[in-house]
C-alpha positions as CSV (number, residue, x, y, z in Angstrom):
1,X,0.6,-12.5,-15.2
2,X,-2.7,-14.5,-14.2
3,X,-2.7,-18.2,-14.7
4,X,-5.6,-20.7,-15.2
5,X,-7.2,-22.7,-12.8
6,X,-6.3,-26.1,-12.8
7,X,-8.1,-29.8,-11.5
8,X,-4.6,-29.2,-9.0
9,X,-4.7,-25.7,-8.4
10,X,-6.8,-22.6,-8.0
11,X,-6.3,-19.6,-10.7
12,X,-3.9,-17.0,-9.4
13,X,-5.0,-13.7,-10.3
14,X,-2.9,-11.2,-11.9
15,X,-2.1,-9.0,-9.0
16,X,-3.2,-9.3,-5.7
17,X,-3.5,-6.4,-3.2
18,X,-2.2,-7.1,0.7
19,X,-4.9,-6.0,3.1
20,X,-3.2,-3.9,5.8
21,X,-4.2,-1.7,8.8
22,X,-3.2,1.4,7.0
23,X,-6.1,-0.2,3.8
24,X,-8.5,-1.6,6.1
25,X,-12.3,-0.8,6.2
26,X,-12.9,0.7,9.6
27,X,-14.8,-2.4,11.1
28,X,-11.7,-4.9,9.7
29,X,-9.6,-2.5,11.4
30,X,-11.9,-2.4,14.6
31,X,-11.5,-6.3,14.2
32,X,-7.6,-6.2,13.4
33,X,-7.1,-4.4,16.5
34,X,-9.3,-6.1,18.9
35,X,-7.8,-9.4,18.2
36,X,-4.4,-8.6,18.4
37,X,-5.0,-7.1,21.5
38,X,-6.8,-10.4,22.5
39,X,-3.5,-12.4,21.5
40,X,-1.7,-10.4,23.7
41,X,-3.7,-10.1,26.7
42,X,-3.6,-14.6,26.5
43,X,0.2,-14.8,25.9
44,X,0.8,-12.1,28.8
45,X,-0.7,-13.9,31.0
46,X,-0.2,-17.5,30.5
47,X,2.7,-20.3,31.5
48,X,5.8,-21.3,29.7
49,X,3.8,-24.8,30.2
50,X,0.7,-23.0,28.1
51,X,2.4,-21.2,25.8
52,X,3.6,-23.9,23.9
53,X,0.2,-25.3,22.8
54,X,-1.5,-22.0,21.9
55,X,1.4,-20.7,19.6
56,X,0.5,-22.2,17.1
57,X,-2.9,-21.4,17.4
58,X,-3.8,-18.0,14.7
59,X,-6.6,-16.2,16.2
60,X,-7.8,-15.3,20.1
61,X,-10.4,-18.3,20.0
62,X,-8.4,-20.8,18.7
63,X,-6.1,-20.1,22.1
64,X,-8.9,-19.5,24.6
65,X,-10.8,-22.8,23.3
66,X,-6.6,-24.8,23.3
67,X,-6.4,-23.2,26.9
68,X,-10.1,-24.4,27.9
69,X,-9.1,-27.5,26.5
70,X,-6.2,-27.5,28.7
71,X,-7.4,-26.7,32.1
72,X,-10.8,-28.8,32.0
73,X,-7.7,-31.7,31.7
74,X,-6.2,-30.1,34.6
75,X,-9.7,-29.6,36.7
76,X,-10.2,-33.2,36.3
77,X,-6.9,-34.2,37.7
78,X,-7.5,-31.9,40.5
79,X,-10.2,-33.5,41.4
80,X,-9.6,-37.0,40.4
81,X,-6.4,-36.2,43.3
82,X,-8.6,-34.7,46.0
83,X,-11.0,-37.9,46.2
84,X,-8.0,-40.1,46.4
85,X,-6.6,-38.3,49.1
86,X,-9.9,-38.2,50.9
87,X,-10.3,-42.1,50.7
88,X,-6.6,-42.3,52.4
């Protein structure tokens, strides 16, 4: 059964079809594919340490920009290191 929009709430249709690979246009399923394959080619190859922040993340760029994130915190700290220990 539909129901009416609300100043809450958006209107629900009265049925609503799941898209899934075996529905999919060709190019969504292109898509579908390549970014799971993404997903897995990050979580494969990334730390425990890593992991933690990009699971939450839902698609391949949200995880590759939390990771970019990530490391330029860790270049800097790299670097911020190998100054001090060149003063000593």
């Amino acid at each position: 059964q539909a129901v009416a929009a609300t100043d809450n709430f958006l209107a629900i249709p009265e049925y609503t079809t799941v898209e899934t690979p075996m529905n999919m246009s060709p190019a969504n399923k292109a898509h579908f594919e390549s970014e799971k394959e993404a997903i897995h080619l990050i979580l494969t190859e990334i730390g425990d340490k890593i992991y933690s922040t990009v699971d939450a993340c839902q698609t391949a760029k949200e995880m590759w920009e939390a990771i970019e994130r990530l490391q330029q915190g860790e270049t800097f700290s790299n670097s911020k290191l190998h100054c001090v220990l060149s003063q000593e």
